[in-house]
SESEFI-604914 format. One record per residue (C-alpha): y, x, z. Coordinates in steps of 0.5 Angstrom, whole numbers, plus 500, padded with zeros to 3 digits. Example, Ala and Ser with C-alpha at 12.3 -4.5 7.8 and 13.67 -1.06 7.14 Angstrom:
2
491525516
498527514
***
This chain:
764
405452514
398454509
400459504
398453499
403448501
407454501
406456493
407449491
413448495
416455491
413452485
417445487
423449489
423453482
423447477
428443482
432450481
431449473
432442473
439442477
442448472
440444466
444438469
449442470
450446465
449440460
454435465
460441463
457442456
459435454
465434459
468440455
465437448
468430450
474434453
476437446
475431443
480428446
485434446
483434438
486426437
492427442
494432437
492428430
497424433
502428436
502431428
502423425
509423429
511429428
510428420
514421421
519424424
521429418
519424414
525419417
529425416
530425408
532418409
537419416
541425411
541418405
543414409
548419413
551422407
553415404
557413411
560421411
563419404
565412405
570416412
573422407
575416402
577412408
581418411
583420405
587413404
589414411
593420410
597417404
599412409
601415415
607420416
605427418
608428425
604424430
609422434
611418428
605414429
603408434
596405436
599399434
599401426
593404427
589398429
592395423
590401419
583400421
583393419
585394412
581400410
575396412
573401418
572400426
577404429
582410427
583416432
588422432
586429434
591433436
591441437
594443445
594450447
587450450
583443448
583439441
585431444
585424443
593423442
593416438
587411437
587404435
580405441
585404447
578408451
580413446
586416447
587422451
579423451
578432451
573435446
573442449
566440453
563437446
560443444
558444436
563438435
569442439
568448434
568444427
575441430
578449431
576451424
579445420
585446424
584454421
582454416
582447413
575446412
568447417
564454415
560456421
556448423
551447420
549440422
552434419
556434413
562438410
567438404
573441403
579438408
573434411
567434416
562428419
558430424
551427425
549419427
551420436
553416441
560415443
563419449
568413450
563407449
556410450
552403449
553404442
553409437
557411431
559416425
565419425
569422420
575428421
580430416
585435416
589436409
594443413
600438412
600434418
599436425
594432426
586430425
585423422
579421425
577415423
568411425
564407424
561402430
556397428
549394429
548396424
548403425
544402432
539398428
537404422
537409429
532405432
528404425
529411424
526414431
520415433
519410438
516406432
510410431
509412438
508405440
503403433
499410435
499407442
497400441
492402435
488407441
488404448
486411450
493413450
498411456
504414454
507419448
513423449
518427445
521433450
528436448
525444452
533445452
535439457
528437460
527438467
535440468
539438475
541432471
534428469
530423472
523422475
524417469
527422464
534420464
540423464
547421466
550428464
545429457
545423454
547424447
542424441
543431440
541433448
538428452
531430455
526425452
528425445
524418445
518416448
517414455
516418461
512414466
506419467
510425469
509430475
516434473
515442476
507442471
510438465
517443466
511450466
507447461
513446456
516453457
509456456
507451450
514453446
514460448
507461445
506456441
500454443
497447446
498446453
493441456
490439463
487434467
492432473
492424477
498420476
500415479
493414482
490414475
486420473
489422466
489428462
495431459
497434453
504438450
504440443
509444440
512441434
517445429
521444424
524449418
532448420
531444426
530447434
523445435
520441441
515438445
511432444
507430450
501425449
497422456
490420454
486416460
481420462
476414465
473415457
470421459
467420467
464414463
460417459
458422464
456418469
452415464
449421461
449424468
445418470
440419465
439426466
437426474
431419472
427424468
428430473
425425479
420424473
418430472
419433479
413428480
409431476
409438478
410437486
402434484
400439478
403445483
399442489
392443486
393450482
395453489
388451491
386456486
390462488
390461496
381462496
382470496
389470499
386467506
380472505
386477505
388475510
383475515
382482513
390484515
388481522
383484523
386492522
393489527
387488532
385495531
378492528
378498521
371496519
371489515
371491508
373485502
368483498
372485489
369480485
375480479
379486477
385482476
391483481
388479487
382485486
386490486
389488492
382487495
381494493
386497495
386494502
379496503
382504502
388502506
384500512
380507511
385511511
389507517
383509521
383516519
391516520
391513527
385517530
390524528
396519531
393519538
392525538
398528536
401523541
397527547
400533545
407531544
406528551
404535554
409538550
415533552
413535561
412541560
420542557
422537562
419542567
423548564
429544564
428542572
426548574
432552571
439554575
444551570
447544570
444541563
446534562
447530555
451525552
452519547
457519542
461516547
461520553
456516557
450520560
443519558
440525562
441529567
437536571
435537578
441542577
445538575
445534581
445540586
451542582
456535582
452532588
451526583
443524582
440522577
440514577
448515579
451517573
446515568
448510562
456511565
462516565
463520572
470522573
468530573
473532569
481533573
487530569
490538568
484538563
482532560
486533554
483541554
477537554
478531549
480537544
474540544
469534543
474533537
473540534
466539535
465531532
468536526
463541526
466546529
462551534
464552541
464558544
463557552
468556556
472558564
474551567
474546573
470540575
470535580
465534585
462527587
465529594
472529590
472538591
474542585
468547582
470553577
464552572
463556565
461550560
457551554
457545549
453544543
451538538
444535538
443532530
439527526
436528520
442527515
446531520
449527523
451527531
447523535
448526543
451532546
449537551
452541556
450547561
454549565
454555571
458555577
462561577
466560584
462567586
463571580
471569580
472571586
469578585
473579579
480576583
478581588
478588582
484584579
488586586
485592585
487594579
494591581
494595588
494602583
498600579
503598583
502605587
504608580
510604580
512605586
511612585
515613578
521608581
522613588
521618582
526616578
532613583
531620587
535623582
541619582
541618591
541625589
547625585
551620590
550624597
552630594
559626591
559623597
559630602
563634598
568627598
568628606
569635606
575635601
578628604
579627598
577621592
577625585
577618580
571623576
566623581
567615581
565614575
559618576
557615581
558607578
554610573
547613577
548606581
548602575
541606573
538604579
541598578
537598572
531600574
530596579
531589575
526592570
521593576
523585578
522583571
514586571
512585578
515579579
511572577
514567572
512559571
509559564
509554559
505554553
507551547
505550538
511554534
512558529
513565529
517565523
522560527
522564534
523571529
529568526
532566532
531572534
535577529
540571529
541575536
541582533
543582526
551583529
549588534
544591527
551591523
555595528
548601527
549599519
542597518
540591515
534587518
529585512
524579512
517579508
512573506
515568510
514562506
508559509
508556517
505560522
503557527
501560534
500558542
505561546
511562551
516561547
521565550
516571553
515572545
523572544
523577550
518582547
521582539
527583542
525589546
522593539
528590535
532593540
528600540
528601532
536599532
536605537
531609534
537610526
543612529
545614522
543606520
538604515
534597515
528595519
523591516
520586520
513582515
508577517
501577515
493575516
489579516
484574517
483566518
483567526
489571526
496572525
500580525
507581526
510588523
516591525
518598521
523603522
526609518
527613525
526619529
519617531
515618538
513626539
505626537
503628546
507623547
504617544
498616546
502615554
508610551
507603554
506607561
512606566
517611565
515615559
520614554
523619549
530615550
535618555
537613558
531609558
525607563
519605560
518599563
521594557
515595553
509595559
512588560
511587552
504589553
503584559
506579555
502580548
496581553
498574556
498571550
490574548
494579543
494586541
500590540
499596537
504602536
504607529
509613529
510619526
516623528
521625523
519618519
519612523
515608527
510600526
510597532
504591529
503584534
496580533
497574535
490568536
492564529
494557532
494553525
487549526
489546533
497544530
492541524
488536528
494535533
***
């Protein structure tokens, strides 16, 4: 496609772009102009009811406050004829009553111990009705019975002896509605109750209620569906209808839809919008489809001083708005066709314009991509498009210089690049690397004489080089370095292609990227098979002298006590006699032979090893768990210092024991007069972790300190020497230190450094 189809493509897209926004944001302005509009005459209406329904109010109380003082007159004449116990009284005389004074009927009301009921009635529907469930009426009846009047009701009228309640249907007869009277003089056992029901009082309801006007409103405006008055108490009760009936709150004072219809209802959102509305004050409208007809609803919260407010609900068609819509919608997309006319055509001929010096600059690129340098454009204009030609003629320059030096730079970095592939090839170390993932990117020729793999075996994948017994020694490892920890080399084993076992030294390093992050590694590894086996075989000697001195020092030491024994033992056989003094003597020399022997079995004698993280701070206290009784009956008291923090090492965890329980052990023996020993743990640097264990005893003589830790040098009577040789192969076992300071008279330190552990237990 040309740039000049292209440009006039942009410039038709971009008005199409415009033109679409303009119709949408005028479609949205005028719907919620039109929205408003209509949201403002459903409220208009909403207050005409509600104006006509406090209107209507002053004309209900005239009219209520007439029939309240024709009862109480009636009532009054009542008393006067009837005796004062009820029991005196029958329905019969009251449907004779109720004729003469000129009412419908005459109810008794009597007090029972729980309820006020219906005893005496010229309504055979009446009697025995309870009033218990009638709410405010229910507390009017209690306090006439208290107080011979009605204080704490504030709804329909009172008098001293008398009160009428509001205009309501009956609970006997709910097909109609009536207007009672109630009074108690305090002289008789029983309310006199006498009503009116008449169609005449319906008819003044129905005059009253806002049914009128809200059918006037809706037939003056075919916009509006339906209005309706909501009571927030009942609406969306268990008891209400799709419709808004109600079997249970059908009262005047508490059915749900107080007038009205509710033809339009969807019952979960109208309930919510009602709650809101009321809670807030505020007009609650939206656009909902009821009934397959789209509509849009309103609630508006109407209150009246005195009264308990509610809600009138007005549903307007919203057909009236999406016509005009569409019709203004339609209007709007005739002139954008008209328009997109005319720029698809001016947009076609100013392309042309532009395009000339845009082809010339694009035969030049072409040009410098074929790695032609010399064609140069011709400036004839300083605007942008000259500018450009300008500086693509200095591009181009400074693109030859530039790929003349590349050229060279690549030859050299060519020779650079064999050379150390050579050096690589050529050197007796294994070199190898690896991607992030562990997959080999490459190898050298030692690499291959040394594994048995070549090259193109075990490139781009991972052999099984590394044993089990060392996969997670070596996943540990490439986590501290994918950390950015340095690694010092270490001795391990490898496997071969064959499936044979090397022991190799192994040296891993990183390889980073510009931002310093790791995109490979590199591994060296050096077989150390023959040096090994020269070192095993110094070990061996080292471990044959050693032996030699310990095998000298027990025939030494156990001389004496055979001495000992023989010469019990001959002076027994030329007595034939058994002194019980002897025996003792010599169970006590066979005992130290005993003794000196299992020290010599416990040095000599190899045992399985099980490293493991622990905190000494856990293995020292199991420790002087141990020791602390046997501490007491020596009267020393063992202290413990700067044991807060955890301190994490690797080790055996009962070879550590046996090495704290022989200095312990050795510092109790060395206070017999008692004291305190006091064991302290500290770091004298971040690798590592020192234990110190301090006595106030005799001391260790100066000759004799430089000897301690060989076997059988010991200042103690009945001691070998060997308990703390084993503690030093043990400490040297874990890679530690065990240092001893002593000066006699004073005391001793004995000084453990241990390989801190705290960043390995950390990534663990």
């Amino acid at each position: 496609m040309s740039i000049k189809i292209k440009l006039s493509l942009i410039m038709f897209i971009s008005v199409l772009l415009i033109l679409l926004l303009n119709i949408t944001l005028n479609f949205y302005t005028t719907q919620e102009n039109l929205r408003q509009d209509s949201e403002t005459k459903m409220v208009m209406a909403a207050t005409q009811i509600a104006i006509t329904v406090e209107q209507t109010e002053y004309s209900t109380r005239y009219v209520d406050g007439v029939f309240s003082d024709m009862l109480r007159v009636t009532a009054i004449n009542a008393a006067k004829r009837l005796d004062k116990d009820y029991n005196n009284i029958t329905n019969e005389q009251l449907v004779k009553l109720s004729e003469e004074l000129g009412v419908d009927h005459i109810s008794l009301l009597v007090q029972t111990k729980n309820d006020i009921v219906v005893a005496r009635s010229s309504e055979a529907e009446e009697i025995g009705l309870s009033t218990s469930s009638w709410g405010y009426w229910y507390t009017a009846f209690q306090e006439l019975f208290k107080y011979n009047e009605v204080r704490s009701i504030q709804q329909g009228n009172k008098e001293k002896h008398f009160w009428s309640g509001p205009f309501e249907f009956s609970t006997s007869r709910p097909e109609y509605i009536d207007k009672w009277g109630y009074y108690y003089d305090g002289k008789r056992n029983y309310i006199i109750d006498p009503y009116i029901r008449s169609s005449n009082i319906k008819d003044f309801v129905k005059i009253t209620s806002p049914d009128v006007v809200a059918q006037k409103t809706i037939e003056s405006n075919p916009r509006i569906l339906e209005i309706t008055g909501i009571n927030p108490v009942t609406f969306g009760n268990i008891y209400m209808e799709k419709d808004g009936t109600d079997q249970f709150n059908y009262k005047l004072r508490n059915r749900p839809i107080k007038f009205g219809t509710y033809l339009y209802g969807s019952l979960k959102e109208d309930q919510k919008a009602v709650a809101h509305s009321i809670s807030t004050g505020e007009n609650v409208v939206f656009v909902r489809t009821v009934n397959g007809k789209k509509v849009m609803k309103s609630f508006i919260p109407i209150e009246i001083e005195g009264k308990n407010p509610y809600v009138i609900s007005v549903v307007m068609d919203y057909e009236a708005v999406s016509s005009v819509m569409r019709e203004q919608t339609t209007s709007l997309v005739a002139i954008s066709l008209v328009l997109l006319e005319i720029v698809i055509f001016g947009s076609y001929m100013v392309a042309g314009y532009f395009t000339k010096p845009i082809q010339a600059i694009l035969r030049t690129v072409n040009n410098v991509a074929d790695g032609n340098f010399e064609p140069r454009l011709e400036v004839t204009s300083r605007d942008e498009l000259g500018q450009l030609s300008g500086r693509i003629n200095a591009m181009t320059r400074n693109l030859g210089h530039y790929t003349s030096q590349l050229k060279q730079m690549v030859d050299e970095n060519k020779s650079v690049k064999e050379y150390l592939e050579s050096v690589i090839n050529q050197t007796a170390d294994a070199i190898h690397t690896t991607d992030t993932d562990g997959n080999i990117t490459s190898v050298n020729k030692a690499f291959e004489q040394l594994y048995g793999w070549k090259g193109h075996e075990v490139l781009g994948r991972k052999p099984e080089m590394i044993p089990p017994e060392v996969q997670k020694e070596e996943a540990e490892r490439r986590k501290r370095l994918q950390a950015g920890e340095r690694l010092t080399s270490i001795e391990t084993v490898r496997k071969r292609k064959d499936g044979t076992m090397i022991e190799v030294s192994i040296s891993t390093s990183p390889i980073l990227d510009e931002a310093g992050n790791i995109t490979s590694i590199v591994s060296v590894s050096r077989d150390v098979t023959e040096r090994n086996r020269m070192e095993e075989l110094l070990r061996r000697s080292e471990k044959l002298t050693t032996v030699g001195q310990l095998a000298a020092g027990v025939a030494h030491e156990i001389r004496n006590p055979l001495t000992t024994l023989r010469g019990f033992l001959q002076f027994q056989q030329q007595t034939q006699k058994v002194n019980p003094s002897h025996i003792d003597l010599m169970l006590s020399e066979l005992d130290r032979i005993n003794l000196i022997v299992s020290e010599f079995l416990i040095l000599a004698k190899p045992q399985a090893v099980r490293f493991q993280y622990k905190d000494l701070r856990i293995i020292m206290n199991d420790v002087i768990s141990l020791l602390d009784s046997q501490a007491h009956l020596y009267g020393i008291q063992l202290r413990l210092r700067n044991a807060d923090a955890p301190l994490f090492v690797h080790c055996e965890e009962n070879q550590l024991k046996q090495v704290f329980i022989n200095v312990l052990k050795n510092a109790l023996e060395a206070m017999p007069d008692g004291g305190y020993v006091t064991i302290e743990f500290s770091k004298p640097n971040s690798d590592q972790i020192a234990v110190s264990i301090t006595d106030k005893g005799k001391g260790i003589p100066e000759e004799l300190l430089p000897h301690v830790g060989e076997p059988f040098i010991t200042n103690k009577e009945d001691g070998t020497g060997l308990g703390l040789m084993v503690s030093q192969r043990i400490i040297q076992g874990h890679q530690g230190v065990l240092e001893i300071e002593s000066e006699e008279g004073k005391g001793t330190t004995v000084t453990i450094l241990l390989p801190s552990a705290e960043k390995v237990q950390d990534e663990m």
